[in-house]
C-alpha positions as YAML, in Angstrom:
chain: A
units: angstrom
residues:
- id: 1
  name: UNK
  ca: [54.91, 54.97, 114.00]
- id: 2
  name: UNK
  ca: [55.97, 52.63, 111.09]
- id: 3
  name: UNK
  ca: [59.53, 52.86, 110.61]
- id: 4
  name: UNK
  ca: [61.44, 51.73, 107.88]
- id: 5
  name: UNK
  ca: [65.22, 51.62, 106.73]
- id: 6
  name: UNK
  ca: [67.14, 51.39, 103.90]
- id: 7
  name: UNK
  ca: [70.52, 51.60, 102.90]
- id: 8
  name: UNK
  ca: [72.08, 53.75, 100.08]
- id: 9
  name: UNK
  ca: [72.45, 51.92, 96.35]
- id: 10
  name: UNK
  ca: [75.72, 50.23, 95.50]
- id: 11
  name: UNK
  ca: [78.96, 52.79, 94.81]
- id: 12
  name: UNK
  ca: [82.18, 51.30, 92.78]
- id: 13
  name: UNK
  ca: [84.19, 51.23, 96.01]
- id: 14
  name: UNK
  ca: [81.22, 48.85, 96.91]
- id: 15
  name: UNK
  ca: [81.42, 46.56, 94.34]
- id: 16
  name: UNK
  ca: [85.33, 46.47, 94.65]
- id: 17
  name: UNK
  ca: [85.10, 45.69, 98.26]
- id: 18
  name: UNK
  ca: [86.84, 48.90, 99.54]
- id: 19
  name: UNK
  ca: [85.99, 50.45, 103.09]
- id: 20
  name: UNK
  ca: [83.78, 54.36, 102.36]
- id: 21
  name: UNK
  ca: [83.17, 55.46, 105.67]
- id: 22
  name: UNK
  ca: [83.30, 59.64, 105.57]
- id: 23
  name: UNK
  ca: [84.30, 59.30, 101.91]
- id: 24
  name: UNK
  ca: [81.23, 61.21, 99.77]
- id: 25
  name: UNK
  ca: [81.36, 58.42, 97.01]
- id: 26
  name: UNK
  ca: [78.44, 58.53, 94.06]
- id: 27
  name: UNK
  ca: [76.18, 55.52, 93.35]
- id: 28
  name: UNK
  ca: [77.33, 53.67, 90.29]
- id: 29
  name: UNK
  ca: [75.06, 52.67, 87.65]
- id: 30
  name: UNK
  ca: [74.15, 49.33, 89.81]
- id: 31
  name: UNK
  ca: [73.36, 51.91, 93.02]
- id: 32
  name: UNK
  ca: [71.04, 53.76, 90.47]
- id: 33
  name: UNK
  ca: [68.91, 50.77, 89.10]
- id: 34
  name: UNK
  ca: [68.65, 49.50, 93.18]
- id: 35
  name: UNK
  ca: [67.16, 52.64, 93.88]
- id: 36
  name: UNK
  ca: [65.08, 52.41, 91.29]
- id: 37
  name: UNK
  ca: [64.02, 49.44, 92.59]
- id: 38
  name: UNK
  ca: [63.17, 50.54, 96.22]
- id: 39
  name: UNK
  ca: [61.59, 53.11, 94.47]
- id: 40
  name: UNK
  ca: [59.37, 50.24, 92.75]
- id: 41
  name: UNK
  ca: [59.15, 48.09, 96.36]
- id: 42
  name: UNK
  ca: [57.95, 51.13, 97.81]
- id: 43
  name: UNK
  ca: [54.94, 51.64, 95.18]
- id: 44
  name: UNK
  ca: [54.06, 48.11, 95.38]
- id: 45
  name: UNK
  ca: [53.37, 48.39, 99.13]
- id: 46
  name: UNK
  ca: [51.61, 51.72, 98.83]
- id: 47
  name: UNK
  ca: [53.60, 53.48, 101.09]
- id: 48
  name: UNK
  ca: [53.81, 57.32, 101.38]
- id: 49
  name: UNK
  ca: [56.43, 58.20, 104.32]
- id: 50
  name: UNK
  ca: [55.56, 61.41, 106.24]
- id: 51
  name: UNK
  ca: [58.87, 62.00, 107.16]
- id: 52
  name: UNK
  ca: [62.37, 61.09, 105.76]
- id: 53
  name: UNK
  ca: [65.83, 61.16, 107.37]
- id: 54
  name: UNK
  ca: [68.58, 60.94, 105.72]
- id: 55
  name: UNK
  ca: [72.48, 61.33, 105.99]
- id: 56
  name: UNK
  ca: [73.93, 63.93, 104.28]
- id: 57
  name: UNK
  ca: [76.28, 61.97, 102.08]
- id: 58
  name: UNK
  ca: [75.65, 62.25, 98.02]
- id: 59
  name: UNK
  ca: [74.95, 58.32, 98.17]
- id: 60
  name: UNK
  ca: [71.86, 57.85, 100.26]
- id: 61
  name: UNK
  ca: [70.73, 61.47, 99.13]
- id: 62
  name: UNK
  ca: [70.00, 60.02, 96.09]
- id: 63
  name: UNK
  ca: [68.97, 57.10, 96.79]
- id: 64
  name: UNK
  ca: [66.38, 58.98, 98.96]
- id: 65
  name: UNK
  ca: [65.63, 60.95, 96.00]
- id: 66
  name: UNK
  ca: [65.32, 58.23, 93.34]
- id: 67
  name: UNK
  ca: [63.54, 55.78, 96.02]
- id: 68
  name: UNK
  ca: [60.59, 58.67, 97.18]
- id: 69
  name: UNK
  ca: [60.39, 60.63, 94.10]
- id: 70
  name: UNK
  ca: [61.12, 63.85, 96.29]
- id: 71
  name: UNK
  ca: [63.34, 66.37, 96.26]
- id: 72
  name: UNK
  ca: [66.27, 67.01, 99.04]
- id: 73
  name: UNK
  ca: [64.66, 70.03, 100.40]
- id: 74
  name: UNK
  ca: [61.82, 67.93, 101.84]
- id: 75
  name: UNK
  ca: [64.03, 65.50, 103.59]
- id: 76
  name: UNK
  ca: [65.34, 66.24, 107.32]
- id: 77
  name: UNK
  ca: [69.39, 65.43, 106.94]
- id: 78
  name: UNK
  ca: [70.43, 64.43, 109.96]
- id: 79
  name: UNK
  ca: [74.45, 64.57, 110.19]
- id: 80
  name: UNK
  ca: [74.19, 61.62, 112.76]
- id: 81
  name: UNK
  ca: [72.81, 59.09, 110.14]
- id: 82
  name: UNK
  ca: [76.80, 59.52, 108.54]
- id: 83
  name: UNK
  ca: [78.85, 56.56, 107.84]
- id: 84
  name: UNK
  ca: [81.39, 55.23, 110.46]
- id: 85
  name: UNK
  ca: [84.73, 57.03, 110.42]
- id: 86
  name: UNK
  ca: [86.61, 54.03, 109.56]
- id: 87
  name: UNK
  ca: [89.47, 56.23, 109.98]
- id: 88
  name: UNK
  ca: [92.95, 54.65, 107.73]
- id: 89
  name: UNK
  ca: [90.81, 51.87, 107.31]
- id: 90
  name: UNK
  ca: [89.05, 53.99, 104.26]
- id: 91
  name: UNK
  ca: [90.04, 53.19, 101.21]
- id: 92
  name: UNK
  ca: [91.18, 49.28, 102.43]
- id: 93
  name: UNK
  ca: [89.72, 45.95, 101.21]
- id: 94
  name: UNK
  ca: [86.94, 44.04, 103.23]
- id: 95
  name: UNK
  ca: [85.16, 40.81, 102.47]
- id: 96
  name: UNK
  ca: [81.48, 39.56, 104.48]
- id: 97
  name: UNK
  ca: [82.90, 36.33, 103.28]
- id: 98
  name: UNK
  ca: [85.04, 34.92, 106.27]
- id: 99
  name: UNK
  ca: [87.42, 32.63, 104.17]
- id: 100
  name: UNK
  ca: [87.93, 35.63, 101.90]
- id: 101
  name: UNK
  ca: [88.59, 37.87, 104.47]
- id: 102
  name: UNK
  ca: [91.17, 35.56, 106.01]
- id: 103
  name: UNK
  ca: [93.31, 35.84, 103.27]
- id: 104
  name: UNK
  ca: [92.67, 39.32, 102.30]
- id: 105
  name: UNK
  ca: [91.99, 41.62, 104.42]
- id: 106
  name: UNK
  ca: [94.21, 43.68, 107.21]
- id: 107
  name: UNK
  ca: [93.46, 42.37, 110.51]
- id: 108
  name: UNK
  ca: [91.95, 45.61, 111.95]
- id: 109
  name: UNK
  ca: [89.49, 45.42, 108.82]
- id: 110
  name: UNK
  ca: [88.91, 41.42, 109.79]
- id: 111
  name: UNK
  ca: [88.14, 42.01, 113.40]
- id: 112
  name: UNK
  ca: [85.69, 45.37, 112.60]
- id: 113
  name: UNK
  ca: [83.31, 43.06, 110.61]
- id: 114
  name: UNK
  ca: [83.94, 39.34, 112.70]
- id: 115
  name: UNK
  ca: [85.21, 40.01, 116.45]
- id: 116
  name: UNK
  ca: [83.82, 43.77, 116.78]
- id: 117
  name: UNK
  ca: [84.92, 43.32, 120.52]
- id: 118
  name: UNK
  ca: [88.68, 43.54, 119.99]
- id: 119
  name: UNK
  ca: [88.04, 46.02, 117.03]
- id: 120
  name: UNK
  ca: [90.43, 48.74, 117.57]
- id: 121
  name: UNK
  ca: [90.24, 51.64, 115.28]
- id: 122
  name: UNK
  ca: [93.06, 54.01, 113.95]
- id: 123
  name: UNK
  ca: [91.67, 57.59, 113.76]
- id: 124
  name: UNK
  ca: [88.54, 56.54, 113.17]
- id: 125
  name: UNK
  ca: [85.32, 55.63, 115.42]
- id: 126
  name: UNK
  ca: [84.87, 53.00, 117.70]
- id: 127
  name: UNK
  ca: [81.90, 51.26, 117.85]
- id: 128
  name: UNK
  ca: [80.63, 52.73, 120.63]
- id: 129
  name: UNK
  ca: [81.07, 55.65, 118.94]
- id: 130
  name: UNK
  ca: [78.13, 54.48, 116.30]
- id: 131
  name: UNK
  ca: [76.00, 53.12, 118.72]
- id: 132
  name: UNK
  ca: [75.58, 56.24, 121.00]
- id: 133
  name: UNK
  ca: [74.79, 58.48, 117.41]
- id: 134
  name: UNK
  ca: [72.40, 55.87, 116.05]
- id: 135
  name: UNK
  ca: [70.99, 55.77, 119.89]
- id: 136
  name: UNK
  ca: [70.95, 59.92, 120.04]
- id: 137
  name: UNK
  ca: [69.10, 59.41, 116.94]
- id: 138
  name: UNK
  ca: [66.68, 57.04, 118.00]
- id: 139
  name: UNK
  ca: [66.04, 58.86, 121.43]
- id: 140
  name: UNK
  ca: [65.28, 62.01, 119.05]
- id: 141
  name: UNK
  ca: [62.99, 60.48, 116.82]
- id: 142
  name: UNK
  ca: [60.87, 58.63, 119.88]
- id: 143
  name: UNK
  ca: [60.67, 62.43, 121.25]
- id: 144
  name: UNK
  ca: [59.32, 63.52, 117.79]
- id: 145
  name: UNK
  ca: [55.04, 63.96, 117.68]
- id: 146
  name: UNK
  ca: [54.66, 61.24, 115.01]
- id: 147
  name: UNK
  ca: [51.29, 59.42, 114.94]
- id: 148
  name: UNK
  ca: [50.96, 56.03, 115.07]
- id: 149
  name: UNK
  ca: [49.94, 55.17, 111.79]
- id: 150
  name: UNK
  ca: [52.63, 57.66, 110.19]
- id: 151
  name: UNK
  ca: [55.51, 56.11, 108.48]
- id: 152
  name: UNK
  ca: [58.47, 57.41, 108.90]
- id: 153
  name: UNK
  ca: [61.55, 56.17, 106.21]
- id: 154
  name: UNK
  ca: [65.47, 56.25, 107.07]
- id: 155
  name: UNK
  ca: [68.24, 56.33, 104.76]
- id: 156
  name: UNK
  ca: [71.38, 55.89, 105.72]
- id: 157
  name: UNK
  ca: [74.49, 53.68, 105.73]
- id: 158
  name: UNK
  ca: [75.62, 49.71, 106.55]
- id: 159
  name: UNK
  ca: [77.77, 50.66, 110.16]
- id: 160
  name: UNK
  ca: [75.19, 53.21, 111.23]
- id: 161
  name: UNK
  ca: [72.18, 51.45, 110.40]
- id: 162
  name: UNK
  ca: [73.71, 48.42, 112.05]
- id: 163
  name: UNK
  ca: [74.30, 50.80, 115.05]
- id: 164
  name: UNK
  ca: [70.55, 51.57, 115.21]
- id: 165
  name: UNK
  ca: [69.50, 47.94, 114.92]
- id: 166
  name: UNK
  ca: [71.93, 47.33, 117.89]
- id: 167
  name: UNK
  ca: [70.03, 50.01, 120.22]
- id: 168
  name: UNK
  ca: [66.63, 49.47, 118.63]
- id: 169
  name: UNK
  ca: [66.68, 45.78, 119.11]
- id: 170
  name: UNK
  ca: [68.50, 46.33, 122.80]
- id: 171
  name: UNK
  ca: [71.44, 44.42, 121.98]
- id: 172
  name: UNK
  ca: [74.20, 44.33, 124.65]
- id: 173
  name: UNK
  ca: [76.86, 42.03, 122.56]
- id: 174
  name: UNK
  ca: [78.92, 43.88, 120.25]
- id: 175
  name: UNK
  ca: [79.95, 40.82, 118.37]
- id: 176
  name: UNK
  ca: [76.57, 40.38, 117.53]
- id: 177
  name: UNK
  ca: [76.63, 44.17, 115.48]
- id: 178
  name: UNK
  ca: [76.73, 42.98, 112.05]
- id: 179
  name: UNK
  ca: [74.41, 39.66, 112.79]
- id: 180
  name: UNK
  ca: [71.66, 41.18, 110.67]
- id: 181
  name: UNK
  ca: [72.65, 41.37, 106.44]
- id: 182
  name: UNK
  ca: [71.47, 45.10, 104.98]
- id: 183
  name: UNK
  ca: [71.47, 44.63, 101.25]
- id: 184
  name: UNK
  ca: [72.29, 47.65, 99.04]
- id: 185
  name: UNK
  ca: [68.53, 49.83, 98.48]
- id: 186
  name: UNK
  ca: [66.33, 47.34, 100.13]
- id: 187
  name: UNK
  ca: [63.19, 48.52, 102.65]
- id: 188
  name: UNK
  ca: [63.48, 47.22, 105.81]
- id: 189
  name: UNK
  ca: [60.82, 47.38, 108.45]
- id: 190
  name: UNK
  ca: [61.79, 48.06, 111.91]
...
């Protein structure tokens, strides 16, 4: 099997740097054009994906629908490929950018993104939490009678796909979770 991932397109709590975990949040005209663009990266390499999964929130929907020119009713939505419950961290400020993030963000929110190993959530999920759906997942799919040469497309969410990167790529660090950057509506083959 080829497998590929992609995340959903930009929302407006994404551009403001605001945590959207459960929250079902809309692409913004940005989230749109990306998936527009994966749509166009996709046609450039030729590929045609034999089966799509895809969470069910209204962001990577339709980014799935924009990005594969299909409609929802031939994706399989999978309600473990959700976004981390980030519990009364949704709705909070967070910042990739470590001498931002120092200044302004809560500590819980500074420790989920750089020390994931004292990360402790408040009605939310933990970490491990992510990793054993994204691994449920990925023990699923390896179950599933897909050919080698089929290629098979995920779209899904920044904590969960990190979460299957982790168990894909048999990491056993969790500060090492977010070690790999997954842009907004870009195809990335696993």
């Amino acid at each position: 099997m080829n497998l590929y991932i992609a995340r959903h397109g930009q929302t407006e709590w994404n551009a403001l740097h605001k945590m959207q975990g459960r929250i079902d949040i809309e692409l913004n005209d940005i989230g749109i054009s990306q998936a527009y663009e994966l749509n166009k990266e996709i046609k450039e390499l030729n590929l045609r994906f034999d089966k799509i999964y895809v969470s069910p929130l209204k962001r990577a929907l339709k980014t799935a629908m924009i990005a594969t020119e299909r409609d929802e009713s031939e994706f399989i939505i999978d309600d473990r490929l959700i976004e981390m419950d980030f519990g009364e961290l949704e709705g909070k400020a967070y910042h990739f950018d470590i001498d931002i993030a120092m200044q302004k963000v809560s500590d819980q929110a500074f420790n989920l993104f750089f020390k994931p190993s004292i990360y402790e959530t408040h009605k939310g999920e933990t970490m491990d939490d992510v990793i054993n759906r994204a691994k449920s997942f990925y023990d699923d799919l390896l179950k599933e009678d897909i050919k080698e040469d089929e290629n098979v497309l995920i779209i899904a969410h920044g904590a969960l796909l990190h979460g299957f990167l982790y168990v894909v790529n048999g990491l056993n660090n969790i500060d090492d979770f977010w070690k790999v950057e997954l842009k907004n509506a870009k195809l990335y083959k696993i």
